[in-house]
N, C-alpha and C positions, 0 to 999 in steps of 0.2 A: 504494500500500500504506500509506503514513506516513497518509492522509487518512483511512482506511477504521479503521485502527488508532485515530486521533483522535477520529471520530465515536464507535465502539464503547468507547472509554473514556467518554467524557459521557455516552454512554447509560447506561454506568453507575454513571456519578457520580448523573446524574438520577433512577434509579429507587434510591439508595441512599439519596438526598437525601427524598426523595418517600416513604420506608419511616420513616427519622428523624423527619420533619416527625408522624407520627403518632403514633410513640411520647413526642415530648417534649411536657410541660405545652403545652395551647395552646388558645382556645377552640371552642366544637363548630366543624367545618368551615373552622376557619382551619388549611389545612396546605396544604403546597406539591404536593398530588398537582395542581389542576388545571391548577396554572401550569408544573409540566412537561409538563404535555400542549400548553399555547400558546403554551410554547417551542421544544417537539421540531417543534412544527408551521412553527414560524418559520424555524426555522434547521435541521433535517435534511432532507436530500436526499431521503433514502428515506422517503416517507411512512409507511410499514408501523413504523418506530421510532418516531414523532411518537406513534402508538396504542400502541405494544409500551410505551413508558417509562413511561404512567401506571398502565396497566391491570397490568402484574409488578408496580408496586411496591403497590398495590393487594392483590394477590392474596396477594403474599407475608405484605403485612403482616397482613392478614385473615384466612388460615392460624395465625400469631402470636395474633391477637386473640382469632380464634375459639376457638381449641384450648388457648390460657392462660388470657387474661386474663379469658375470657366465657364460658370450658369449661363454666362450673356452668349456663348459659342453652340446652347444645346436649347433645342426645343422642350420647353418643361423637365420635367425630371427624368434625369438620366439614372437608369440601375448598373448598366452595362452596354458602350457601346459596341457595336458590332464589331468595328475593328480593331478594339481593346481585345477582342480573344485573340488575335497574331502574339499582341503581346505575354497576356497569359499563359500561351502554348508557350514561346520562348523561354518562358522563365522553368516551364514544365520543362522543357528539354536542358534548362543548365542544371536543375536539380537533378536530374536523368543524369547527365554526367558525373554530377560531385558523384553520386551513390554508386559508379564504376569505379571512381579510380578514388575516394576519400574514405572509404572503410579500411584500409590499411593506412593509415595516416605517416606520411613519411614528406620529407620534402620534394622529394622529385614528384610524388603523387598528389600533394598539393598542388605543385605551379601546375603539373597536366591536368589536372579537374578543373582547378582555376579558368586555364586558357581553353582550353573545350569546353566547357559550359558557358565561355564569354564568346566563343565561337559560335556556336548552336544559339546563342541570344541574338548576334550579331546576325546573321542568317535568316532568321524567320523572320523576327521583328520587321527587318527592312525588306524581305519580301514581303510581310502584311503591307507594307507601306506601299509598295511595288503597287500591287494587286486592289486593294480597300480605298486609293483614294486616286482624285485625279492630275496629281503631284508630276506623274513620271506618263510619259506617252505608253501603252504596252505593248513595248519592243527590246531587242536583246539592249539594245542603247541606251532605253530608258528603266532598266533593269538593271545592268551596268552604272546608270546616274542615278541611283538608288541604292546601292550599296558606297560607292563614290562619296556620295552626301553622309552617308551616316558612319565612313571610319572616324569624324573625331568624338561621336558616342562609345563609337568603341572603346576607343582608348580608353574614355573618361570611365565607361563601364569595366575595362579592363582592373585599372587603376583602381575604383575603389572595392571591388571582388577580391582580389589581393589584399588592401589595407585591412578592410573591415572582417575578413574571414579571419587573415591573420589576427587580429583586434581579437573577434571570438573564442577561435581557440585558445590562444593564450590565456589570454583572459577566464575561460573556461578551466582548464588547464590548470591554471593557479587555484581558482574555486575549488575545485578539485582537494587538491594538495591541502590546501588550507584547512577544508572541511574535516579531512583525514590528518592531520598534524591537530586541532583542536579535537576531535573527538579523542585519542591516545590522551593528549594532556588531563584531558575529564577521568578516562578509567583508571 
């Protein structure tokens, strides 16, 4: 029960953390939604949470986004807009990666979960973009100028998937230790 209780609190530290990360100043795509999805995938048992913690904090905040801060952009209330699932799926395929190469946690397997899942972000997201709007003509050129456009998200998304994962685990990591360093002192 104490485990079960522990996991479902991070989970929702993670999806709180991962809602924050969107509303505070930060640049396009540097926020901590994908690094908890490559965390949840590192370290939750249950893999249906590893997906549950980035896509709620996602949805919520994007409920937030769409219905306040970008209301004047959407017709009445927005729950979910269509072309928000490209993104959704994305963020499902970088958690899809962490959970390949992040259950062994070692460095070389971090930076390849890292950059495959910013890969696999990279990818769809700006194919949803391709496909869902009338941004790019659809042609291989304007396919090409859609992915074109969206390498300095990448970066940015690169960038902070490394910081913020990193940030996690450690951070986790010492939680950890500390937990098990304080409990011994108690017995």
């Amino acid at each position: 029960m104490q485990r079960k209780t522990s996991s479902f609190s991070l989970l929702i530290f993670l999806i709180v953390l991962a809602i924050a990360s969107r509303f505070l100043p930060h640049w396009h795509n540097f926020t901590a939604v994908g690094a908890v999805g490559l965390f949840g995938a590192a370290f939750f048992q249950n893999r249906i949470w590893s997906y549950a913690a980035p896509l709620c904090a996602l949805f919520i905040s994007d409920l937030i986004l769409n219905n306040v801060i970008y209301a004047q952009y959407f017709d009445g209330f927005t729950l979910l807009s269509l072309d928000a699932l490209w993104t959704y799926a994305a963020f499902a395929g970088l958690v899809f990666c962490g959970a390949k190469f992040l259950r062994r946690l070692n460095t070389k397997n971090f930076l390849l979960g890292t950059l495959c899942g910013t890969a696999v972000f990279f990818v769809v997201s700006n194919f949803g973009v391709f496909v869902s709007t009338t941004l790019y003509p659809k042609s291989g050129a304007g396919l090409a100028a859609a992915y074109t456009a969206g390498l300095p998200f990448a970066l940015n998304s690169l960038l902070a998937n490394v910081c913020y994962t990193a940030i996690l685990i450690i951070g986790f990591q010492y939680a950890r230790m500390w937990a098990s360093l304080t409990t011994h002192v108690r017995a």
